[in-house]
N, C-alpha and C positions, 0 to 999 in steps of 0.2 A: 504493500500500500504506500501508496507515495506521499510522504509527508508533507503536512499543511504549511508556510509560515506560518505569523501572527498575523497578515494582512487579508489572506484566505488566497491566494494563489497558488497552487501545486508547480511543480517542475515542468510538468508538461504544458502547463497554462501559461509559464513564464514566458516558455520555448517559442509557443504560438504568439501570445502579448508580441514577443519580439519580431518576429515574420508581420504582422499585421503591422505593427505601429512603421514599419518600415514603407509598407505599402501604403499606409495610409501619410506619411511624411510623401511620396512619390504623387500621393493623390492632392496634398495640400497643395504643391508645385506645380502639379498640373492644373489645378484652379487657379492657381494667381495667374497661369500663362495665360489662362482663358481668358484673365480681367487682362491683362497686360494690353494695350494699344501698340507697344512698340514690338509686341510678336505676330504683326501680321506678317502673309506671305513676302519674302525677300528679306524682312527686314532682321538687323543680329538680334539675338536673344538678351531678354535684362536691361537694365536701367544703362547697362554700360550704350544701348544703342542710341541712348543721347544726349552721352556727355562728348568734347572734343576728341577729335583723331578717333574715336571708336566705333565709326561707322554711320549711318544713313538713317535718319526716320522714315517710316513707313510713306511709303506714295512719292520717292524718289526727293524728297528735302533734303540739302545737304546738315551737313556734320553743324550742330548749332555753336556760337560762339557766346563769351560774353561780355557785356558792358566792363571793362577792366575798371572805371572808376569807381562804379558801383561792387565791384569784386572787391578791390583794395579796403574797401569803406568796410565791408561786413566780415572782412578776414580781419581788418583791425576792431573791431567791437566784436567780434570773437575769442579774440585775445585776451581782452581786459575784461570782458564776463566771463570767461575759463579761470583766469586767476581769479578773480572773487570768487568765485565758485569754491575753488580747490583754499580758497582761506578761511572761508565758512564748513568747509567741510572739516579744517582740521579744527576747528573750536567746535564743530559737532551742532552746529546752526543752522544745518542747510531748512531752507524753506522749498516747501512741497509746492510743484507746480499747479495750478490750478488746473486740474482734469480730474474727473470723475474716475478714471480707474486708477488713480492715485489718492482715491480721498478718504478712506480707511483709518481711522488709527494705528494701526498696526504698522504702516508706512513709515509714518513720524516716529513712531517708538525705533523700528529698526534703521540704523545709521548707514548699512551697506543699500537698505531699499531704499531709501529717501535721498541719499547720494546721486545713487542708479538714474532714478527718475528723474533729479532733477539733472543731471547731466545729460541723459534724454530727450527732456526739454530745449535745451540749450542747444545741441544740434540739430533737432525737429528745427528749431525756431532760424538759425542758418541757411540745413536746405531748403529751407522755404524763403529766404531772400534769395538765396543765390540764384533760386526760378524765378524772382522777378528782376533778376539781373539778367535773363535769359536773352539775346537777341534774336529778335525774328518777327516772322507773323503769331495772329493770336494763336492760333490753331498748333501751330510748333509749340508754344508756350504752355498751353492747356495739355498737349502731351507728356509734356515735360511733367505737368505738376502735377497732373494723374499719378504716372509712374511713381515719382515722388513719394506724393501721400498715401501710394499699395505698398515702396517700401516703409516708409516711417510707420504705419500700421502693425506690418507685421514683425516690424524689429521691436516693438515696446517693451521694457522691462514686465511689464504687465501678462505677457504671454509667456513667459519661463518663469517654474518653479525656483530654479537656484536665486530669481530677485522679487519673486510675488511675496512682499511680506505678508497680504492678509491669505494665502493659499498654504505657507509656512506656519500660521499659525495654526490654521485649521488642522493642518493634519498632527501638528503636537496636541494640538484639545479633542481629536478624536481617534487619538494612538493609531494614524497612519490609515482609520479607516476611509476617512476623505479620499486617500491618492488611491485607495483598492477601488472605489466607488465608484474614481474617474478613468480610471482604466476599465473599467464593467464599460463607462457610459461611452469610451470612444471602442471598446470591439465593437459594441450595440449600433456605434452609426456609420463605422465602417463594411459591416454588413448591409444597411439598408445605403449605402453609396452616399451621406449628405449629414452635414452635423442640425443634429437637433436642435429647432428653435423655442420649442414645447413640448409637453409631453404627449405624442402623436398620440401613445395607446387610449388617451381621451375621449377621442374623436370618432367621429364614425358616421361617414356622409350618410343622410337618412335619418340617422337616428338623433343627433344633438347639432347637425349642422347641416343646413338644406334640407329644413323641415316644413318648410309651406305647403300645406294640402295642394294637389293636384296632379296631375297625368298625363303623361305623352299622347298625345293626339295623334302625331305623324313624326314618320323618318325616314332619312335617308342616308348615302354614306356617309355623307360629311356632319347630319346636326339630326337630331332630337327637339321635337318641337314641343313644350309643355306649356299644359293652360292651367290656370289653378283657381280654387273653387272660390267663388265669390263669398265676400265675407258681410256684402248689405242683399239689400232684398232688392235693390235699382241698381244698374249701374249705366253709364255713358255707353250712349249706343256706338260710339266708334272706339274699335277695342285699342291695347294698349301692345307693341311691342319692343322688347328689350333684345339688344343684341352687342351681348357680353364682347370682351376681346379672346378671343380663340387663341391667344398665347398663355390663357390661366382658364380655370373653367369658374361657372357660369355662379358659382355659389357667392363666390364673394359678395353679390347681389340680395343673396339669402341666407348670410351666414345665421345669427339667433335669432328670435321673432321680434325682439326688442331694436333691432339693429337690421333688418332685413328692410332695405329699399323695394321689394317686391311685393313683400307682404305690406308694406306702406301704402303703394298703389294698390292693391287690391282695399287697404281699408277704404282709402278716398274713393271708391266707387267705379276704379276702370275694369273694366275685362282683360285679364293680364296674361299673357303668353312672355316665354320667354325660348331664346335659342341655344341649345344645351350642345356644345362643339362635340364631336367625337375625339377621343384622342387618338391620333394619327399612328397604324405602324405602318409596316413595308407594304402594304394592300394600297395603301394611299399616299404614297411615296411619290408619284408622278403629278399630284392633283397642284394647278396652278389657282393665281391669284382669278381668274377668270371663272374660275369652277366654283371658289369659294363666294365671290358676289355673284354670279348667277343660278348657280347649284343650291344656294345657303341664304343669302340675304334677302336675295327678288323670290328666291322662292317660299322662303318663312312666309315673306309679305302678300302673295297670294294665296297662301294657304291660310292666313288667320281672316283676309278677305275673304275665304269663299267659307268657313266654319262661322265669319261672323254674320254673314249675309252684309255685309254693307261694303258700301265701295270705295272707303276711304278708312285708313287706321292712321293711329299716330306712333311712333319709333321712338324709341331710344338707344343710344350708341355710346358705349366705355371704351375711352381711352381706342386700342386699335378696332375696335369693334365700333367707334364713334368715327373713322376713316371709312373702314367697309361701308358704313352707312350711308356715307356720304358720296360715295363712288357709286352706291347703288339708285341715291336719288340724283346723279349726274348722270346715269343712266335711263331712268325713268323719265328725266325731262327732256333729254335728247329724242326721247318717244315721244312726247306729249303726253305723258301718264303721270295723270292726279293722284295716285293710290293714296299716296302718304300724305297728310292734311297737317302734319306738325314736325317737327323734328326736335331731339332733345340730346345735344351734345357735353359729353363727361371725360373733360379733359383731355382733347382732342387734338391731335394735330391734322391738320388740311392743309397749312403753309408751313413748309418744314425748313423754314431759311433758319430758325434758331431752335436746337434741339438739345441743347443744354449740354450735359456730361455725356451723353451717348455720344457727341458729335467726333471723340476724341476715336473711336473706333473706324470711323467710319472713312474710306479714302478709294480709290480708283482699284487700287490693286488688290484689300480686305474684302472688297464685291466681287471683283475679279475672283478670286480665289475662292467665293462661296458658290458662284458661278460654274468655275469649274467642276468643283467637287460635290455640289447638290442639284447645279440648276434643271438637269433633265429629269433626275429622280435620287430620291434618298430623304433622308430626313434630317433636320434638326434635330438634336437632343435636346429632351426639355432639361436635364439635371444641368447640361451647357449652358441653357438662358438662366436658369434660375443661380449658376454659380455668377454669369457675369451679372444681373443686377442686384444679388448680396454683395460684390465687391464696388458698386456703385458707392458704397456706406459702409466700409471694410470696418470699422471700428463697433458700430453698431452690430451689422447683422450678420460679422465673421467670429472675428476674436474675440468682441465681448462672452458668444459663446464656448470658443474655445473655452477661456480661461474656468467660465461657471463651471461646465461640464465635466473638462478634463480635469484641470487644474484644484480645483474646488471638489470637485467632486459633487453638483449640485443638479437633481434635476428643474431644468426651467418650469416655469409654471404653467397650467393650462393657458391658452389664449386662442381662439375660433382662428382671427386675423391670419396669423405665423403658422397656423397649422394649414388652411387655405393657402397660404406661401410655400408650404413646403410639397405640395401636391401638384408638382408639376405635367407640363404638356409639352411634347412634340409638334414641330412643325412640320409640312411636307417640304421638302426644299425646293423645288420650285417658285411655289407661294413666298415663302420666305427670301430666297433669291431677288423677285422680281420686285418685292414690296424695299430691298436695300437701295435697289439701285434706282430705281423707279422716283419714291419717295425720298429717301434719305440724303443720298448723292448727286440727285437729279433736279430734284423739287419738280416735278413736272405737271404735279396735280393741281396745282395755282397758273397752270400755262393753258389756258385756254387752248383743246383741239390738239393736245400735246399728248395725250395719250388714249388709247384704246381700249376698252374694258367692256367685252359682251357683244362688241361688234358695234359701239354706237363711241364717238369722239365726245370726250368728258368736257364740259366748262360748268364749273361749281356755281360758276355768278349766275347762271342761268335756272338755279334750285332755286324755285319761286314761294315758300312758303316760311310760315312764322316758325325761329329757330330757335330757342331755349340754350346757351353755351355757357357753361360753367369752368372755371379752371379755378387749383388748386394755390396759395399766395406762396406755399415754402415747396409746391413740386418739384423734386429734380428728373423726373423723366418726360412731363411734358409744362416747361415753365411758364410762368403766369403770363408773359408776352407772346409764347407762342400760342396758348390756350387764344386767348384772345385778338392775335393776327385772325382768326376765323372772323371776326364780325368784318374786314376788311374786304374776305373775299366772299363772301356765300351771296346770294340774293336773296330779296324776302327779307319781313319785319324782323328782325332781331333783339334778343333779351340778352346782356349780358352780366352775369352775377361771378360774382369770386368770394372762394370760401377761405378758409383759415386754415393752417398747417399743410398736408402734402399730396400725394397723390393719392391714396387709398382711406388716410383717413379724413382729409378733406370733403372726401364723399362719401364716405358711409359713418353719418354723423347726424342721427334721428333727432326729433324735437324733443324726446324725452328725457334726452341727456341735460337737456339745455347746454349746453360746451360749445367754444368758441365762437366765431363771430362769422357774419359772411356779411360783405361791400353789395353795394347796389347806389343809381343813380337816377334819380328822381324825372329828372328833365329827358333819360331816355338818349341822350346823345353818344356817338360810340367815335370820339376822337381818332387820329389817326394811328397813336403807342398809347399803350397801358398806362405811362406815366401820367400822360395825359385827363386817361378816364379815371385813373385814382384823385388826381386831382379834385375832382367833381364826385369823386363818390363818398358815402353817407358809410357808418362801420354800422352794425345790426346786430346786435346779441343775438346768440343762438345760431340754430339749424336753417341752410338754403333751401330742405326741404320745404318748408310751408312756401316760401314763394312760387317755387313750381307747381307744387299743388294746385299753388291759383290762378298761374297762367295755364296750366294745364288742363284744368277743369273748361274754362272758356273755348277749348279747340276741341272736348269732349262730346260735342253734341247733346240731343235731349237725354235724359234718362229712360231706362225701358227696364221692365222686369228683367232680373238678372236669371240668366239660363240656369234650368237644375239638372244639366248632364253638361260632360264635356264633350267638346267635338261637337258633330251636327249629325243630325239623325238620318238616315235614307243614305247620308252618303259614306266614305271611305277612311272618312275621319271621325276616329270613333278611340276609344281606351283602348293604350295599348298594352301600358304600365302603370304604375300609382309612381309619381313624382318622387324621389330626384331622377328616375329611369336608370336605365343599364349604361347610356355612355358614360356620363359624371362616373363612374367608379373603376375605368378603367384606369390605370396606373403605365407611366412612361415608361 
């Protein structure tokens, strides 16, 4: 029998501990490569590809230089806070830098941890002038400090045991159980390929998250169309559809009942459909961006047409699924097809000239290479998007867990949100492919007659109806100026509202909470920059939902007795499943 330690590991536990923790050190580094901008195709590997003499940033930019007087300036104020530093260190003074994962007591108490960090500091706070000592364009610069801020992230004294003093302590106040624990917690997430940001075994679609009563009415490859049971005895004769972004699925929409934007709309009295993505494998590996708005958006939208008998619905669009939408009623108008009577855009990009932090990825030759390697068929990996927008916020939604889990030894706490986060999708590569280069690299969906979608030439200014556009004030993946370049180009009466904090919880942020605040503008004018319309806008305690509500109600039409079955009777749309259906549970 193989003898225990004191920590509960056997020899052969160790054995294995060791073979994994190696692999999963090989998996940590192939995640940062994922976030990394400077490891597109051609370009050398690591921060070295954009310091001098060591080679090229991505998209053929040469080797960057830098301002040397601004060099000179912050190598001498380096010096003279390195020596105070190192003079406070030996009177045992150091003061702790102001960061959260230095704020512990235990820090201050330990003279090697509080040294650490604050020397930490001190160079964090360097390479970050020496990036605005960078020369070049913005775009070089913002590469730079990407990279930058992935390595200063992951070098923090914060993330190793030999300088975490509150991780040190723990595992002396729990005789070493903490480090056995954290080592349980990272075999646990190297087995399921992803570090945990909650305790998944929580959760469980159906049962405690994407729980709104209702039923699959129709499907097809690509989507799952659910309708859900009305919750008044009236509701607006023109029904309600929802068309999530198909790079995350459809729950986040329905995470709790208290918190569910779905189940919102269904109280306010609409007839509520929503489009539930399938998750993509190798069956659907060839399916382009064309399949998806005519296979999936125009057809949801005739299918909740012809279940609700009326000839007009009104949509809603998140985030990429707030582009599809918009591609599809750029298509529709190029018909002359009224279907859609409103439209409701949630943080949207349509003018993709400013795209915040993603922008840092995105170049001629990173298309090119996706191009290559997906554009005819294959897939996207979802666990691939889902590592590079955790490294969007490496500090937050990497390492912070590192350190709990492993270090600490801590399971996180439940959270619906982060668990929704961690449930990744698959994209086909084609779709994916065409929406980089298209959108991202191109901007071409603001160019009137500039692209093709469905067989009909797109121009957005020619969507004639009243648009509801909300964006996020702290988003970093679709930011408040680009949310709202939309009121510049769409046609038709426009509302535009901005909420409080970022992209997801910006918008899923019910009146019950009463939390945060959302901007609006009295007079209705939609200047030509944000800056502008903040100027004139008014801040509003609480939730952007009741305004919608009330714009929304108005493009609802009359009330009518609310239907007591789903689907339409006599025809082909009828129960197929009881809501959340079979795609939502597929797994990448």
């Amino acid at each position: 029998m193989t003898q225990q330690p004191y920590w509960g590991l056997g020899s052969d536990q160790l054995q294995q501990l060791s073979q994994m923790t190696q692999q999963w050190m090989e998996r940590m580094q192939s995640l940062q490569t994922m976030a990394s901008p400077f490891n597109a195709v051609g370009a050398p590997k690591g921060l070295s590809a954009g310091l001098p003499g060591l080679g090229a940033l991505p998209g053929g930019t040469p080797p960057i230089s830098f301002d040397m007087e601004k060099l000179q300036s912050i190598q001498a104020q380096y010096a003279q806070a390195a020596l105070a530093l190192w003079t406070e260190g030996a009177k045992g003074e150091v003061a702790l830098p102001k960061d959260r994962r230095f704020a512990g007591e235990a820090w201050q108490q330990n003279p090697v941890s509080s040294f650490t960090a604050a020397s930490y500091a001190l160079h964090a706070k360097t390479m970050m002038d020496m990036v605005d000592a960078v020369q070049g364009d913005e775009k070089t610069r913002a590469r730079v400090r990407f990279g930058v801020e992935q390595w200063l992230a992951a070098t923090a004294p914060s993330n190793f045991l030999a300088f975490n003093a509150e991780a040190q302590k723990k595992a002396l106040d729990t005789q070493g159980q903490s480090i056995a624990q954290g080592l349980q917690n990272m075999l646990a997430d190297i087995r399921q390929g992803h570090v945990s940001m909650t305790d998944e075994s929580l959760f469980e679609v159906g049962r405690n998250v994407a729980t709104s009563e209702g039923a699959v009415v129709f499907q097809n490859e690509l989507f799952q169309l659910i309708e859900y049971k009305p919750l008044t005895t009236q509701v607006y004769e023109r029904p309600m559809l929802f068309v999530p972004p198909c790079i995350n699925k459809y729950y986040i929409l329905d995470l709790q009942p208290d918190n569910s934007l779905i189940r919102y709309s269904v109280a306010q009295g609409h007839r509520t459909f929503v489009v539930s993505w399938r998750n993509p494998d190798a069956s659907l590996g060839d399916k382009g961006w064309d399949d998806y708005i005519g296979s999936a958006v125009l057809e949801a939208i005739e299918v909740v047409k012809a279940i609700s008998g009326k000839p007009q619905i009104n949509a809603l669009g998140f985030c990429v699924g707030g582009t599809m939408l918009v591609n599809a009623l750029a298509v529709l108008a190029a018909r002359g097809d009224d279907s859609v009577a409103s439209a409701t855009l949630l943080t949207t990009l349509v003018d993709f000239k400013d795209t915040g932090i993603l922008d840092v990825f995105i170049d001629e030759n990173f298309v090119k290479f996706r191009e290559l390697t997906m554009g005819q068929n294959g897939l996207m990996p979802g666990q691939e998007l889902a590592s590079t927008f955790s490294f969007l916020r490496p500090v937050d939604l990497v390492w912070n867990y590192v350190v709990g889990n492993y270090l600490k030894g801590e399971t996180p706490p439940p959270f619906d949100l982060l668990y929704w986060n961690s449930d990744c999708t698959n994209l086909p590569g084609p779709y994916y492919a065409w929406y980089l280069r298209n959108f991202y690299l191109e901007n071409k969906l603001v160019q009137p007659g500039a692209l093709s979608v469905c067989g009909e030439k797109l121009d957005v200014g020619k969507i004639d109806m009243p648009i509801y556009i909300y964006g996020s004030r702290e988003d970093h993946i679709v930011p408040i100026g680009a949310a709202y370049a939309s009121t510049q180009v769409l046609g038709g009466d426009k509302r535009f509202v901005m909420g409080a904090s970022g992209h997801i919880a910006g918008v899923i942020n019910p009146p019950a909470k009463n939390k945060r605040s959302h901007w609006l503008r009295d007079d209705g004018q939609l200047p030509a920059d944000i800056d502008a319309w903040i100027d004139g806008a008014d801040e509003l305690p609480g939730s952007w939902w009741t305004d919608w509500s009330q714009w929304l109600a108005q493009h609802g039409g009359k009330k009518v007795a609310a239907p007591k079955s789903y689907g339409r009777a006599r025809t082909e749309y009828r129960e197929l499943e009881p809501a959340p259906g079979s795609y939502v549970q597929a797994k990448a």
